[in-house]
SEZA-257664 format. One line per field, with one value per residue (C-alpha): residue number from 0; x, y, z. Coordinates in nm, 4 decimals. Each point is the difference from the previous one (the first is absolute). Layout:
// residues N
drenlum: NUM,...
east: X,...
north: Y,...
up: Z,...
//
This chain:
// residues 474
drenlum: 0,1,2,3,4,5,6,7,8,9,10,11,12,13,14,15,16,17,18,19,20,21,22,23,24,25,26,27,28,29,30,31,32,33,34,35,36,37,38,39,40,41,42,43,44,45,46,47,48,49,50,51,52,53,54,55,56,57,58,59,60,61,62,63,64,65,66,67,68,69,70,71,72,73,74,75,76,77,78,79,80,81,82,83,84,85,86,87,88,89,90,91,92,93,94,95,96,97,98,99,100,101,102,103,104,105,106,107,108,109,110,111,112,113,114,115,116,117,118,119,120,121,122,123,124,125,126,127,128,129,130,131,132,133,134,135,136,137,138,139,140,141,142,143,144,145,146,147,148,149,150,151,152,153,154,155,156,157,158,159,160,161,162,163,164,165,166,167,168,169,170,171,172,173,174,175,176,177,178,179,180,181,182,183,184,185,186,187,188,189,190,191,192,193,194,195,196,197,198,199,200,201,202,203,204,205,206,207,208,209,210,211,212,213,214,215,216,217,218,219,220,221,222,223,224,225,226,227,228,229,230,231,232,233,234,235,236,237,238,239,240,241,242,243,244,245,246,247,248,249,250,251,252,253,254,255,256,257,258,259,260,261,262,263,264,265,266,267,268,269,270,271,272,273,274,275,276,277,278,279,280,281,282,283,284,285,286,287,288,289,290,291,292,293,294,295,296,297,298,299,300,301,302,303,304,305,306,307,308,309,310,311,312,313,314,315,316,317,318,319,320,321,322,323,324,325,326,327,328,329,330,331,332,333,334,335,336,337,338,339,340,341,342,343,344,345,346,347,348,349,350,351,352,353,354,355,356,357,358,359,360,361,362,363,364,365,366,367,368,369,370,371,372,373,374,375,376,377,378,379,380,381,382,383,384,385,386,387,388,389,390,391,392,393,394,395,396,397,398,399,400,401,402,403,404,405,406,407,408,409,410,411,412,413,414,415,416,417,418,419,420,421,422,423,424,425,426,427,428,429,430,431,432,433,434,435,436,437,438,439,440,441,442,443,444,445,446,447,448,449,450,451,452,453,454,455,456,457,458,459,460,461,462,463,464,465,466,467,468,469,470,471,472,473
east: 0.9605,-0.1973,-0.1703,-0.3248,-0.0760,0.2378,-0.0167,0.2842,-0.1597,0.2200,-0.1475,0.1943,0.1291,0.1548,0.2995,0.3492,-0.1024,-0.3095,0.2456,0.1743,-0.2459,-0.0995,0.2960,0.0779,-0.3551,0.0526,0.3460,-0.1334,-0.2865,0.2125,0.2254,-0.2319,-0.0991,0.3318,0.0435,-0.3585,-0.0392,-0.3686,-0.1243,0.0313,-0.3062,-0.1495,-0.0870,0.2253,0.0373,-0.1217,-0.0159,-0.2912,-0.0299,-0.2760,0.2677,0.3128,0.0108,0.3047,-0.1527,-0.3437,0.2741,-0.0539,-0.3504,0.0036,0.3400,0.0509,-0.2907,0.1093,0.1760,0.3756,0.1953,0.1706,-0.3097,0.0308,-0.3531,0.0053,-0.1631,-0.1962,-0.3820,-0.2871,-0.3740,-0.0925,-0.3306,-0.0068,-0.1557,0.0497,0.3519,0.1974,-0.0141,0.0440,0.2578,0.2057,-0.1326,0.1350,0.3466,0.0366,-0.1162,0.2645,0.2614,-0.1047,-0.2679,-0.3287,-0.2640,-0.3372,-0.2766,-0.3263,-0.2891,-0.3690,-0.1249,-0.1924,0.0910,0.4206,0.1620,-0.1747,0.2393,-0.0562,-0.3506,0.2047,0.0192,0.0311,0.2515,0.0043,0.2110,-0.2923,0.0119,0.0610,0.0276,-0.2678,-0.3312,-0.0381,0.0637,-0.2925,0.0720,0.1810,0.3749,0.2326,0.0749,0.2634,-0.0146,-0.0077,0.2792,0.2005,0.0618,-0.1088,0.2930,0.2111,-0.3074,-0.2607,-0.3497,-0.2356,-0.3622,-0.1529,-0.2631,0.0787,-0.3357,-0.0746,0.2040,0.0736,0.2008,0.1401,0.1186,0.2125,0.1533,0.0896,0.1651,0.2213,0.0818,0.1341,0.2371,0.0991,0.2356,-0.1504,-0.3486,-0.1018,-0.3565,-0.1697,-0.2997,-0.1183,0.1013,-0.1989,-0.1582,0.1581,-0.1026,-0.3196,0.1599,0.2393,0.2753,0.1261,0.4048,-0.1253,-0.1627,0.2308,0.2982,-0.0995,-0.0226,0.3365,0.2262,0.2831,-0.2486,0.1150,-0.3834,0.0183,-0.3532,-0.0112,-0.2576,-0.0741,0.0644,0.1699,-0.1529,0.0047,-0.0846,-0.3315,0.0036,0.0491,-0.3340,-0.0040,0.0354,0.3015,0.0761,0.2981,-0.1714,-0.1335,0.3014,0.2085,-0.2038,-0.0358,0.3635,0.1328,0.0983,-0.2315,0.0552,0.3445,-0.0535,-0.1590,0.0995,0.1241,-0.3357,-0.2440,-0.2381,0.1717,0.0454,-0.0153,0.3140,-0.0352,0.0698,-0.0919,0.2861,-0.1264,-0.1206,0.3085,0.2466,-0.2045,0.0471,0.3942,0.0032,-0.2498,0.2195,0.3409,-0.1230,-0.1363,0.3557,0.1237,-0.2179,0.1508,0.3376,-0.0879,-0.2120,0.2806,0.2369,-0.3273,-0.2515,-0.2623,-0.2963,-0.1448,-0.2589,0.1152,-0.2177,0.0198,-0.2147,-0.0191,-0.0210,0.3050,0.2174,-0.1396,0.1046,0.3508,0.0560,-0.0804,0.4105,0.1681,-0.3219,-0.1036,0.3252,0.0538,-0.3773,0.1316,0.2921,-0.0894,-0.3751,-0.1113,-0.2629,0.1631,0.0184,-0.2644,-0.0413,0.2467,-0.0439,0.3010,0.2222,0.2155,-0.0840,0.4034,0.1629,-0.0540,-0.0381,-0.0482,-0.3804,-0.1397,0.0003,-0.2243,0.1382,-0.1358,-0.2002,0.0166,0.1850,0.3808,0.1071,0.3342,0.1557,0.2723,0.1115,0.2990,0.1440,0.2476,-0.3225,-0.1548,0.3231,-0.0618,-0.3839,0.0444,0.2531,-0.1743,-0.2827,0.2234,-0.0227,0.3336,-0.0451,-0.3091,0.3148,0.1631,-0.3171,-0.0249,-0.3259,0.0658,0.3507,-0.0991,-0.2670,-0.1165,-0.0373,-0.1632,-0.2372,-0.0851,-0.0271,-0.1684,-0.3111,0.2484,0.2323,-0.2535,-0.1609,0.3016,0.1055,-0.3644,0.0655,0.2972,-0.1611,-0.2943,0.2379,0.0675,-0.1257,0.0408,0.1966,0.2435,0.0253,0.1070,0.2839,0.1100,0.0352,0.1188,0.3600,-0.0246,-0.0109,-0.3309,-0.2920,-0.2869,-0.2841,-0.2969,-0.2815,-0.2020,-0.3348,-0.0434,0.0249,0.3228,0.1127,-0.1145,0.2370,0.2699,0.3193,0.1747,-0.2735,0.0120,0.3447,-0.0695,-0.2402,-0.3028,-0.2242,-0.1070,-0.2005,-0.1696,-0.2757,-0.3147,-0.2194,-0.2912,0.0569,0.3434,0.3179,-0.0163,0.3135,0.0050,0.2348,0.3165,0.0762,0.2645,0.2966,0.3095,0.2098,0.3453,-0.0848,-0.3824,-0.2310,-0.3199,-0.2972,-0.3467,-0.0164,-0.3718,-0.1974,-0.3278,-0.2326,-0.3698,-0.2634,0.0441,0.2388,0.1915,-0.2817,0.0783,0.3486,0.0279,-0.2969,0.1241,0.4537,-0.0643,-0.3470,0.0234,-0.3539,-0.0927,-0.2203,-0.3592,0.0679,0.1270,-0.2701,-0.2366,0.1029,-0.0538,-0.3206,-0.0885,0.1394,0.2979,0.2916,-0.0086
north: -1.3015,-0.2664,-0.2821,-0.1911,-0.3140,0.0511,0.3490,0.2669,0.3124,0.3098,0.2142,0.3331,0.1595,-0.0934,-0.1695,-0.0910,-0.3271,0.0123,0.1783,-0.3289,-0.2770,0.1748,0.0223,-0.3415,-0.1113,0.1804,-0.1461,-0.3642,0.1231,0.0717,-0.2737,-0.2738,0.1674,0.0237,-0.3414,-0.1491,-0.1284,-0.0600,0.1838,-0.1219,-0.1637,0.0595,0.2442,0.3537,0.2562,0.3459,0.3477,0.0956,0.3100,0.2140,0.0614,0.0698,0.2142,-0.0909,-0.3250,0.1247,0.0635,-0.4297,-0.0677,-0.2829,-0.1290,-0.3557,0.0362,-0.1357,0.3121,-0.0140,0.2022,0.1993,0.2510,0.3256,-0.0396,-0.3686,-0.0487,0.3571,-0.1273,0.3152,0.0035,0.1671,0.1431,0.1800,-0.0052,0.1576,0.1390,0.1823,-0.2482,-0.2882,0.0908,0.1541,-0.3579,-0.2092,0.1443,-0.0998,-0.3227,-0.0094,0.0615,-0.2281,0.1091,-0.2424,0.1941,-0.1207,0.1793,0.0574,-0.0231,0.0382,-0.3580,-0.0371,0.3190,-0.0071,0.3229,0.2202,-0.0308,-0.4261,0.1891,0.2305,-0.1413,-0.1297,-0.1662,-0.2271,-0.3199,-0.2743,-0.2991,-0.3249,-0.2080,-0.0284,0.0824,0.3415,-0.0570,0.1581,0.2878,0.3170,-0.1038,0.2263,0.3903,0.0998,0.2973,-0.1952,-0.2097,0.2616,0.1161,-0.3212,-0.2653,-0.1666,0.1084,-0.2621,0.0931,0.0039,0.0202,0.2095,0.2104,0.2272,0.1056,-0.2650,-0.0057,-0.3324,0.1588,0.2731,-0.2575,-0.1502,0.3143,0.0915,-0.4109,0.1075,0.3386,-0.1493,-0.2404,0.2788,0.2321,0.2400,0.1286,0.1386,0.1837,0.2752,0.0320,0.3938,0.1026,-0.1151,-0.2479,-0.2723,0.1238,-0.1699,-0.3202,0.0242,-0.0004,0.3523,0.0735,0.1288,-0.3239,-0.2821,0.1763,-0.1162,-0.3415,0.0185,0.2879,-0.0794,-0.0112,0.2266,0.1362,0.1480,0.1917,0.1090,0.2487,0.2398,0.3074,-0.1148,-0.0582,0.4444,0.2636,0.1357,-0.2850,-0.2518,-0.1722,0.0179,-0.3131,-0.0097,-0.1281,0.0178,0.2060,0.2121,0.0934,0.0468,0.2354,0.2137,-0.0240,0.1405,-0.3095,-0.0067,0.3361,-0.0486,-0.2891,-0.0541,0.1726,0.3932,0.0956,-0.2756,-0.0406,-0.1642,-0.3400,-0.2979,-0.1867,-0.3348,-0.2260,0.0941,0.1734,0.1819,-0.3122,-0.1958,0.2677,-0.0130,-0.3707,0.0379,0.2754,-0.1988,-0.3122,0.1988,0.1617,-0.3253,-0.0947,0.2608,-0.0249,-0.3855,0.1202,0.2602,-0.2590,-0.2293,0.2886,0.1220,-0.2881,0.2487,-0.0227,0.3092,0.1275,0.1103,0.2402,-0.0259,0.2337,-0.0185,0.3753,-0.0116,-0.1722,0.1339,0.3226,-0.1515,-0.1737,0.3322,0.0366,0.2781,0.1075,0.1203,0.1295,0.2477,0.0864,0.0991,0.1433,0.1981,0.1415,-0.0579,-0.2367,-0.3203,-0.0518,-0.2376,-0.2364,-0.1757,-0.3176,-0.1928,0.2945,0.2299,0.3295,0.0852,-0.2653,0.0138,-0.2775,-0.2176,-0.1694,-0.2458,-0.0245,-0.1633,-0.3089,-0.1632,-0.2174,0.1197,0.2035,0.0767,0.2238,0.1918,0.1822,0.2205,0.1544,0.1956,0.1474,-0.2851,-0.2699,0.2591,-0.0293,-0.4043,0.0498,0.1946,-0.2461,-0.2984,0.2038,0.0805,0.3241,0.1273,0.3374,0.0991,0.0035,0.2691,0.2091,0.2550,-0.0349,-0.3217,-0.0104,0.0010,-0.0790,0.3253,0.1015,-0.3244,0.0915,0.2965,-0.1898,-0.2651,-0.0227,0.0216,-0.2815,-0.2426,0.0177,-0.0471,-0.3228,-0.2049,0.0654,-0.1874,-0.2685,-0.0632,-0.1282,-0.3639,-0.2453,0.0503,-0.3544,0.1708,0.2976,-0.2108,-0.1509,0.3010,0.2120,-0.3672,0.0551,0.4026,0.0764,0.2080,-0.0680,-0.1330,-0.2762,-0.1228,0.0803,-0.3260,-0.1145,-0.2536,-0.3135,0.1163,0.0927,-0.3434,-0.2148,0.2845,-0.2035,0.1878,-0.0081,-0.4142,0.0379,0.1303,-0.2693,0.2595,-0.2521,-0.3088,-0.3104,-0.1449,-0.2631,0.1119,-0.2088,0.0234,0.1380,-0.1805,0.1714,0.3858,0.2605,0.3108,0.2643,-0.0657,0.1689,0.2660,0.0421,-0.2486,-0.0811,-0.1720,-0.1868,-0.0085,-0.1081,0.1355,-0.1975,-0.0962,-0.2324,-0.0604,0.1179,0.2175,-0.1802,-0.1231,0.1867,-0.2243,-0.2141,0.0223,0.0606,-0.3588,0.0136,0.3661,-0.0632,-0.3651,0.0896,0.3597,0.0515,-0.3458,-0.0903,-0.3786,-0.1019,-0.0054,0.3846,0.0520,-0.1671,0.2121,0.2841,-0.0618,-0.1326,0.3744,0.1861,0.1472,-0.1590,-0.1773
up: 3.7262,0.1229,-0.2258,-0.0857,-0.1663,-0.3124,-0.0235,0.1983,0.1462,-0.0281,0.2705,-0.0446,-0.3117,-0.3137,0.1469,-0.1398,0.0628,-0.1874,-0.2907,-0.0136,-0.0030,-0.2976,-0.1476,0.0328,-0.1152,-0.3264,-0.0148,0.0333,-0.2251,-0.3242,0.0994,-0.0559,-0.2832,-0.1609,0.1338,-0.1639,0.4069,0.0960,0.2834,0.3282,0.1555,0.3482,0.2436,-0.1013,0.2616,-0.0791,0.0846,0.1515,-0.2871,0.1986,0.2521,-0.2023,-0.2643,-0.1810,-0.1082,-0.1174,-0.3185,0.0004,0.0179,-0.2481,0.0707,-0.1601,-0.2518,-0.3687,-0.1115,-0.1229,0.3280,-0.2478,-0.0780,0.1825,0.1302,0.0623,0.3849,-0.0471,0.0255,-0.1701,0.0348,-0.3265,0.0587,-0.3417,-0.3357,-0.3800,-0.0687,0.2536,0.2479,-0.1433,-0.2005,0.3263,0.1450,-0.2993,0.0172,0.3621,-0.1018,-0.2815,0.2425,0.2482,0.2043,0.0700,-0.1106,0.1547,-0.2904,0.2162,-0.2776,-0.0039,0.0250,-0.2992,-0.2466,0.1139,-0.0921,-0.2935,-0.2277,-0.0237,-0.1759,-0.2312,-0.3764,-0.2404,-0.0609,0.2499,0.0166,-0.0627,0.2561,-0.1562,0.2936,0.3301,0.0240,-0.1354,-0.3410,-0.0771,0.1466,-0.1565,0.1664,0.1546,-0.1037,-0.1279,0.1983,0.3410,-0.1121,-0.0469,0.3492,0.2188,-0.0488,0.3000,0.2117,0.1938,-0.0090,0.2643,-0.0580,0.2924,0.1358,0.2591,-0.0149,0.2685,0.3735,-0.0976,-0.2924,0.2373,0.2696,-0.2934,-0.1383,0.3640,0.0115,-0.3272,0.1516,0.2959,-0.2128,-0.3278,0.0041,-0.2205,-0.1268,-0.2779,-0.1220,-0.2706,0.2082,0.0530,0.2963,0.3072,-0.1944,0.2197,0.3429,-0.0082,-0.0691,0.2654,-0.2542,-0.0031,0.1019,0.3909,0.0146,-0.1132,0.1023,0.3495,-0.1100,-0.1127,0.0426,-0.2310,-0.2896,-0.2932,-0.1821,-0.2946,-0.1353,-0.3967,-0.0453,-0.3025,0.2727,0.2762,0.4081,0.0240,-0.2200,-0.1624,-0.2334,0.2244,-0.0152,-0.3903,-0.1844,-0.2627,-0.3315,-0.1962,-0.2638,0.2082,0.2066,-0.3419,-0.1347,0.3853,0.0651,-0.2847,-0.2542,-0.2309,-0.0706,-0.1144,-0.2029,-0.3563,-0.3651,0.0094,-0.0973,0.0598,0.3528,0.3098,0.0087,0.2766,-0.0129,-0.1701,0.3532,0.3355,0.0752,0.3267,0.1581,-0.1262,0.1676,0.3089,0.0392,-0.0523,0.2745,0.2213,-0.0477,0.0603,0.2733,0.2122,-0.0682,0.1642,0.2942,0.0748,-0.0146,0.2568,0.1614,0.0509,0.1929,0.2141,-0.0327,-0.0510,-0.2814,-0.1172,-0.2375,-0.3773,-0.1368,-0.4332,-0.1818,-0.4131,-0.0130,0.2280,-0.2395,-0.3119,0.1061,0.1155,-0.3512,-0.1461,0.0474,-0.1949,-0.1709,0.4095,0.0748,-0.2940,0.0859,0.3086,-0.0465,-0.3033,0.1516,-0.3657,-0.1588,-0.1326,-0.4274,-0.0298,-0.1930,-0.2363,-0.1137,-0.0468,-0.0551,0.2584,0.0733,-0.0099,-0.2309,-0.3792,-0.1439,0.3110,-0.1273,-0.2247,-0.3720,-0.2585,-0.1732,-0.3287,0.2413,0.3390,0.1920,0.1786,0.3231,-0.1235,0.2405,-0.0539,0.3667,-0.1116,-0.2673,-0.0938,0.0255,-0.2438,-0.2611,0.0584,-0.0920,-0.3183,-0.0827,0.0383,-0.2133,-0.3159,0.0807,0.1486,-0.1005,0.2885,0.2690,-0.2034,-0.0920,0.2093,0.0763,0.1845,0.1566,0.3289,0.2194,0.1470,-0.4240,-0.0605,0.2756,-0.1637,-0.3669,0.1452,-0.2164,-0.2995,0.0699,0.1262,-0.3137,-0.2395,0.2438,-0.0318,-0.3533,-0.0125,0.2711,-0.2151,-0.2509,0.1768,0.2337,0.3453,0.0421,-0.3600,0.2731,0.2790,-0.2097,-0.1432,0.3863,0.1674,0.1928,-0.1023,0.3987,-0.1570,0.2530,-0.1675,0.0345,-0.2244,0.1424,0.0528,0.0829,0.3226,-0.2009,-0.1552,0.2971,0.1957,-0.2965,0.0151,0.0122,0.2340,0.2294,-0.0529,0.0972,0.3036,0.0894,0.0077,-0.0899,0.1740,-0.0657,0.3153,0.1140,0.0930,0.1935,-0.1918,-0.3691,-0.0656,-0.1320,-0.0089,-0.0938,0.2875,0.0673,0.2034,0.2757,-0.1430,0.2606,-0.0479,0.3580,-0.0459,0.3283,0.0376,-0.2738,-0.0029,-0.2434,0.0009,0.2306,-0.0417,-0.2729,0.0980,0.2019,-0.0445,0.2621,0.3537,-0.1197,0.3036,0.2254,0.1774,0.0216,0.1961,0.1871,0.1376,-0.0353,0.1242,0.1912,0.1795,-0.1122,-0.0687,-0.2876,0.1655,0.0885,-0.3437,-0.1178,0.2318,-0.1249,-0.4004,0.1004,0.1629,-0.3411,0.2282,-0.1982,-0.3661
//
């Protein structure tokens, strides 16, 4: 060990001594935290990250993040745009992470383009302007945004800066794409070997589709989901989210996870390879595995109903519509009770499920006779406390001002910048220790440009100023 300035040089591996000063800084970290102590002023010593591993796991140590987050210290240069990466991105930002949002410098992400509605500004100077989408708020809180062209060396030079002080990457860029920018995982793993670098493609880096773009849609309907999904005997259907892309982001996000935890026992980085046809064809679950087990061609499609259970679907109401689902035989009884018809568990026809398979047209039509009969809120009255499964089926509005989902605190208010109080989604997990929010709400294009460029890059204000005037950052 031998030191400079402030700063202590650990010149061979992850040490226990290294192990400790950690320790105790996260110790004295939630301490004055618990405590409401300010931080301590003055020159800190630190770990000189580049050459030991185990702290690249606290690249942003001290920044204004409670300790107790399980990603609190972890610093990410998100380098990607749409859905599956920013939504991987925006849970490690709800759990702690920095996340450092590289934008174009004058268009920002696509999806800032993508509405209506948009939230309209009602403060600043861009009142005029449409305001921000709903679609990029969605997936782009507790992130900083930095307006950037990598188009330029200039831009480059910076990226390599931030790679040199993150502890993970993240891109959707084809594969290769980055080579020419000097930004691809051969390149910047050099500049810092610890660096976990995730890539979300449509394909994946090998394969004969590799240098095919993808889209949710598209990879749905090739990989075998929309073909199980719409009515019995209507056309397949997309589903009604982005469900590929969202899964991909929640096995991206899991998986850089992962990698730091395996980081921190062999301080090495690595590259993490996430394809959407990959985990479409993983989430395919049992539907793949009695594919493969039986050699046959799966049921198709059936809308809300089971291919084994009867009745397991929904039901018309007198002004919507109800999910009943009666698993077993004795849910069944429960069901025809709740219906005034206690005689279907006795009738032959229906007393158990294998013979209510085989009668299924039959029955289903005798119960949406009954279920036409009364409101879907009567029906929710009448099956409460039965231990009967069932749900209304609502639309997203209903479902947004559902009080159990109040309850749960599913819904936030926060202050945006720009267009005043907005409502988002909360992040969904619940820690007894931790506690995970938005932080931040979504950021406007470059409005952090300053502050990573000067608190991360070291630049001073006539470079930053340099630099805006060239186009490479906004």
């Amino acid at each position: 060990m031998s030191a400079c300035g402030d700063r202590l040089f650990f010149t061979s591996p992850p040490s226990l001594l290294c192990y400790l000063l950690n320790l105790f800084r996260g110790a004295m970290a939630t301490s004055r935290a618990l405590l409401s102590l300010p931080r301590p002023l003055g020159p800190r010593a630190t770990l000189n990250r580049s050459i030991c591993p185990m702290c690249r796991g606290l690249a942003t140590a001290g920044e204004a993040v409670s300790p107790t987050l399980p990603l609190a210290g972890i610093r990410v240069l998100d380098m990607t745009r749409v859905l599956a990466g920013p939504y991987c991105t925006q849970i490690l930002g709800d759990l702690g992470a920095e996340i450092i949002k590289i934008e174009h410098p004058t268009r920002g992400d696509d999806t800032r383009a993508w509405g209506p509605p948009y939230a309209k500004h009602i403060k600043g100077d861009k009142q005029d302007g449409p305001g921000e989408s709903a679609y990029f708020l969605s997936v782009n809180r507790n992130k900083k945004s930095l307006g950037l062209s990598f188009a330029s060396p200039a831009g480059v030079s910076i990226l390599h800066n931030l790679v040199k002080n993150c502890d993970v990457l993240v891109e959707n860029y084809l594969p290769d794409t980055l080579q020419k920018y000097k930004m691809d995982y051969a390149t910047v793993s050099k500049i810092n070997p610890s660096l976990i670098y995730a890539s979300i493609t449509g394909y994946g880096q090998t394969g004969p589709y590799r240098k095919r773009a993808g889209y949710d849609v598209m990879v749905e309907a090739e990989m075998g989901l929309m073909h199980i999904t719409g009515s019995r005997n209507g056309p397949p259907v997309k589903v009604g989210v982005a469900v590929t892309d969202l899964t991909t982001g929640l096995y991206t996000s899991n998986s850089i996870m992962a990698a730091l935890l395996g980081r921190a026992r062999t301080g090495k980085g690595q590259h993490i390879d996430v394809a959407l046809s990959d985990c479409q064809v993983a989430t395919l679950a049992n539907m793949a595995s009695s594919a493969l087990i039986s050699g046959q061609p799966d049921s198709g499609r059936w809308g809300t109903a089971h291919p084994s259970i009867v009745p397991y679907q929904g039901f018309k109401t007198a002004d919507g519509d109800i999910l009943l689902g009666g698993g077993n035989d004795r849910l069944f009884g429960v069901l025809c009770d709740k219906l005034g018809k206690p005689e279907w568990a006795k009738d032959e026809r229906f007393m158990t499920n294998s013979v209510r398979v085989k009668n299924r047209e039959v029955l289903l039509e005798l119960i949406e006779a009954e279920t036409k009969k009364k409101t879907t809120k009567d029906w929710l009255d009448v099956l409460n406390e039965s231990g009967m499964p069932y749900a209304a089926v609502n639309d997203i509005q209903g479902t947004l001002s559902h009080e159990h989902v109040l309850a749960r605190d599913m819904v936030k208010e926060v202050e945006h910048p720009t267009c005043g109080p907005m409502k988002l989604v909360n992040t969904p997990v619940k820690y007894s220790y931790s506690e995970p929010s938005i932080r931040t709400p979504p950021p406007l294009l470059g409005q952090h440009t300053g502050e990573v460029l000067r608190e991360i890059v070291g630049m001073d204000e006539s470079d930053i100023k340099d630099l805006k005037a060239k186009g490479v950052v906004a």
